[in-house]
C-alpha positions in Angstrom: 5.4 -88.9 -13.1 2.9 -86.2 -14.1 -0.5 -86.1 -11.8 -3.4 -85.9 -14.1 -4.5 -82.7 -13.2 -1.2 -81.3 -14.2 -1.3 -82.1 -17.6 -2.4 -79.5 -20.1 -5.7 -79.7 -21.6 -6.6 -77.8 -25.0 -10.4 -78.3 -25.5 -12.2 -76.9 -28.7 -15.8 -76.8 -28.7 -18.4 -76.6 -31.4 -21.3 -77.7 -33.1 -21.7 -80.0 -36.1 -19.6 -79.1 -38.8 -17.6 -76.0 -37.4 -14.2 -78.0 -37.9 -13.6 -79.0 -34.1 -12.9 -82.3 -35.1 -10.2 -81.3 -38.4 -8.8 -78.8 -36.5 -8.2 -80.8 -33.4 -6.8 -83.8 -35.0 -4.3 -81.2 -36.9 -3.4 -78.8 -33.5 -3.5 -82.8 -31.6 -0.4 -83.7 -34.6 1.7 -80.8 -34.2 1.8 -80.8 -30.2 2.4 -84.4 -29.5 -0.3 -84.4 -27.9 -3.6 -87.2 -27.3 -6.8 -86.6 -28.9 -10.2 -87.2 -27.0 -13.0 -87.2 -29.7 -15.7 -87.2 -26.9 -18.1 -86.2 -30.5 -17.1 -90.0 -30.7 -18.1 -91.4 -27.8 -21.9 -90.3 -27.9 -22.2 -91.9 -31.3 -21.0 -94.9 -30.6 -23.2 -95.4 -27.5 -26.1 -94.0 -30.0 -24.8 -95.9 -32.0 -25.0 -99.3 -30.1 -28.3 -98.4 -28.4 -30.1 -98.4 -32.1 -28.3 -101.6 -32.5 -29.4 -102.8 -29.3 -33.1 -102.1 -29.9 -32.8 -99.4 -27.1 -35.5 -96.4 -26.9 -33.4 -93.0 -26.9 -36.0 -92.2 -24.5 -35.2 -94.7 -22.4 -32.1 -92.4 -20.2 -31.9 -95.7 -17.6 -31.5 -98.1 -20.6 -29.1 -96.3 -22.5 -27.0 -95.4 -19.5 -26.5 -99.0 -18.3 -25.1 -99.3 -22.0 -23.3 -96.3 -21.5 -21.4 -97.5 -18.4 -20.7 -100.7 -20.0 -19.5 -100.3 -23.6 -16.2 -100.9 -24.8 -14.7 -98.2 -27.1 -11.1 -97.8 -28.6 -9.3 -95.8 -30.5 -6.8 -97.0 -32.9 -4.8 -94.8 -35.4 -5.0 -96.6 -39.0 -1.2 -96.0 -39.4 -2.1 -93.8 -43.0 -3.2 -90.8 -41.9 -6.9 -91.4 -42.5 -9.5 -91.1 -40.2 -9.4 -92.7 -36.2 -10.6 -96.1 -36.2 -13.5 -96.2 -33.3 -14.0 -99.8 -32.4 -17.6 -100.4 -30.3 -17.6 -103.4 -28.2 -14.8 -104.9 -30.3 -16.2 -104.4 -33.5 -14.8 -101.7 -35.9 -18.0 -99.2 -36.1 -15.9 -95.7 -37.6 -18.5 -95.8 -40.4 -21.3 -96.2 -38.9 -21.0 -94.0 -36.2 -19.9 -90.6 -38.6 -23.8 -91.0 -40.6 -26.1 -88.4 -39.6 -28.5 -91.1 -38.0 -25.6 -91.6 -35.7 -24.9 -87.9 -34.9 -28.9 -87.4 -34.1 -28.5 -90.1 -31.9 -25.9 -88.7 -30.0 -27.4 -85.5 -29.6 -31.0 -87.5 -28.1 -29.2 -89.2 -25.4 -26.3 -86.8 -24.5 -30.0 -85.1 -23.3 -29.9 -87.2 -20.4 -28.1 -86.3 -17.0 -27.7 -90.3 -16.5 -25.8 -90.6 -19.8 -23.3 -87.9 -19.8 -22.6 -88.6 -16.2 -21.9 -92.4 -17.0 -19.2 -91.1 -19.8 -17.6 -88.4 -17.9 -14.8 -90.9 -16.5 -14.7 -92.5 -19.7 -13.9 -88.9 -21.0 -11.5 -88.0 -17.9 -9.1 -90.5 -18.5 -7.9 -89.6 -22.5 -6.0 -86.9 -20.1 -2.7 -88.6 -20.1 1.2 -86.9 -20.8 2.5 -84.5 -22.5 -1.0 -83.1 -23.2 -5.0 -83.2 -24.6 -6.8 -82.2 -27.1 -10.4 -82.2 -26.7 -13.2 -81.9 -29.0 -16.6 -82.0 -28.4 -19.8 -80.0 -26.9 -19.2 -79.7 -23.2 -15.4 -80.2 -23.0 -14.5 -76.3 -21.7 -17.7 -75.8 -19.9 -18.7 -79.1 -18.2 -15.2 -81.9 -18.5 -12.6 -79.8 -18.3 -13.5 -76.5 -16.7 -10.0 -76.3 -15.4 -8.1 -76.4 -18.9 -5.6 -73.7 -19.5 -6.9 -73.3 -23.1 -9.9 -73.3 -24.6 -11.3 -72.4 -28.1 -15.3 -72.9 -29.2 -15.1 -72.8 -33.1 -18.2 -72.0 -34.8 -19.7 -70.9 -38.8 -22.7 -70.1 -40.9 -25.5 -72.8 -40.9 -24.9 -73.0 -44.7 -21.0 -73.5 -44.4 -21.1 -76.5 -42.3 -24.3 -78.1 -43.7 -22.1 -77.6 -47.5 -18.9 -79.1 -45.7 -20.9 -82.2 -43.8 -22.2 -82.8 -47.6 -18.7 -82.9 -49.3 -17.6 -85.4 -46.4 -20.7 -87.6 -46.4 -20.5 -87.5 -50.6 -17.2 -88.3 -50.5 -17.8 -91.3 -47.8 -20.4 -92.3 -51.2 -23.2 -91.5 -48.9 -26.4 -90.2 -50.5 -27.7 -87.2 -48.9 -28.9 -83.8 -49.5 -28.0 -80.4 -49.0 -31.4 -79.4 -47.5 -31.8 -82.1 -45.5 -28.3 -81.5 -44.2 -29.4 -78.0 -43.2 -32.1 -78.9 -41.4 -30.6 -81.5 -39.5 -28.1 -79.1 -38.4 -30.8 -76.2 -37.7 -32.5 -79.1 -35.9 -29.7 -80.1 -33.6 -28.3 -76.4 -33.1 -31.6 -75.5 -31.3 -32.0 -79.2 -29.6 -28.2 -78.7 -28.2 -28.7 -75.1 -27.1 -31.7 -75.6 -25.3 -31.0 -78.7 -23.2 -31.0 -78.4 -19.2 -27.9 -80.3 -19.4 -24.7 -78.8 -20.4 -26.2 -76.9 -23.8 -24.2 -76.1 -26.4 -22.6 -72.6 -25.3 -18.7 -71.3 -25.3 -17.1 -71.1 -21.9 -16.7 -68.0 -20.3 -13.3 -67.9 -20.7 -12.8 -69.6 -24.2 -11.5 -68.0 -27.0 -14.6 -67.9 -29.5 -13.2 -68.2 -33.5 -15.6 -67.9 -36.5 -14.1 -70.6 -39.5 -16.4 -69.4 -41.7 -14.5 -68.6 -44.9 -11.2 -69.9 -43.6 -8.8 -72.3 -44.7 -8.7 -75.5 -41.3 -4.2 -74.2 -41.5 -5.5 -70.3 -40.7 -7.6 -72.1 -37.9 -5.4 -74.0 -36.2 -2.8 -71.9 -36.7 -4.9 -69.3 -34.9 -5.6 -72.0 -32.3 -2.2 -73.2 -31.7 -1.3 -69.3 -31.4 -3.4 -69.4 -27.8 -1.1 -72.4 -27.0 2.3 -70.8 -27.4 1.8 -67.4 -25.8 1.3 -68.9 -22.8 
């Protein structure tokens, strides 16, 4: 039986809209490998706590919830989007609004609540192998991983890509607003005491701005197979 630890980790880093989470699903597929979509995780406990009437200032409150909640992930079977199911109920929706990802980026602020999903996080690591998405996964969950990629792109690129997804979803929003948001969160994620937004020191840092997802993870899964 393989020891945690020995299995291989691939994590990919990013902020909002960079592809980490297209590209990791894709590079996840053609591996055989799990899928931790930490990204996930925070919005669904951001998720709950708004639910819950909880103040995302509030790091004791929403870090009980944190330690408590109840999240699974179930593959629909059709090749459409990971169902995320919060405390039994099926909250995939909900959890991919902007409100949602501004949620997770207030309360992934906190010490209390990362530290209270770090074992949450630890266990997706299961045989033959992991692919992690998220903010802190090369620097902070997985220093150790053999491979790690932090994908990033122009401001305007992702806030034009989270409006075709969110449009699509037949959610109205705007482009500007989308901008901000993102400008918003960059500098909010960058700057926190807490594992900020950065590329590890030894990831591999890729620009998809202007690229097709299939040059990216083919570029990805490149770092994969020379070793």
């Amino acid at each position: 039986m393989m020891m945690p630890d020995a299995v291989p980790v691939l994590t990919i880093d990013g902020p909002s809209g960079s592809g980490k989470g297209t590209v990791a699903r894709a590079a996840a597929e053609r591996l055989g490998w799990h899928i931790l979509d930490s990204g996930a995780i925070y919005r669904a406990v951001g998720h709950a706590a708004g639910a819950a009437g909880i103040d995302f200032g509030d790091a004791a409150a929403v870090a009980r919830l944190a330690r408590g909640i109840r999240l699974e992930f179930r593959d629909p079977g059709d090749g459409g989007d990971t169902r995320v199911i919060v405390d039994g109920v099926d909250a995939t929706d909900a959890i991919r609004t902007e409100t949602a990802g501004a949620a997770a980026s207030a309360i992934a602020a906190w010490p209390e609540v990362r530290k209270a999903l770090v074992d949450k996080q630890l266990a997706f690591r299961q045989p033959p192998g992991l692919v992690a998405d998220g903010r802190d996964m090369g620097t902070v969950i997985f220093p150790h991983a053999p491979f790690k990629v932090f994908l990033t792109a122009s401001p305007g690129e992702r806030a034009e890509r989270r409006y075709k997804q969110l449009k699509a979803k037949g959610l109205d929003v705007t482009l500007v607003s989308l901008l901000h948001e993102i400008e918003v969160r960059d500098a909010r994620d960058a700057s926190r005491t807490v594992a900020p937004l950065r590329p590890a020191s030894d990831a591999v840092v890729i620009d998809t701005t202007g690229r097709t997802i299939a040059a990216v993870v083919d570029a990805v899964l490149a770092l994969v197979h020379q070793a």
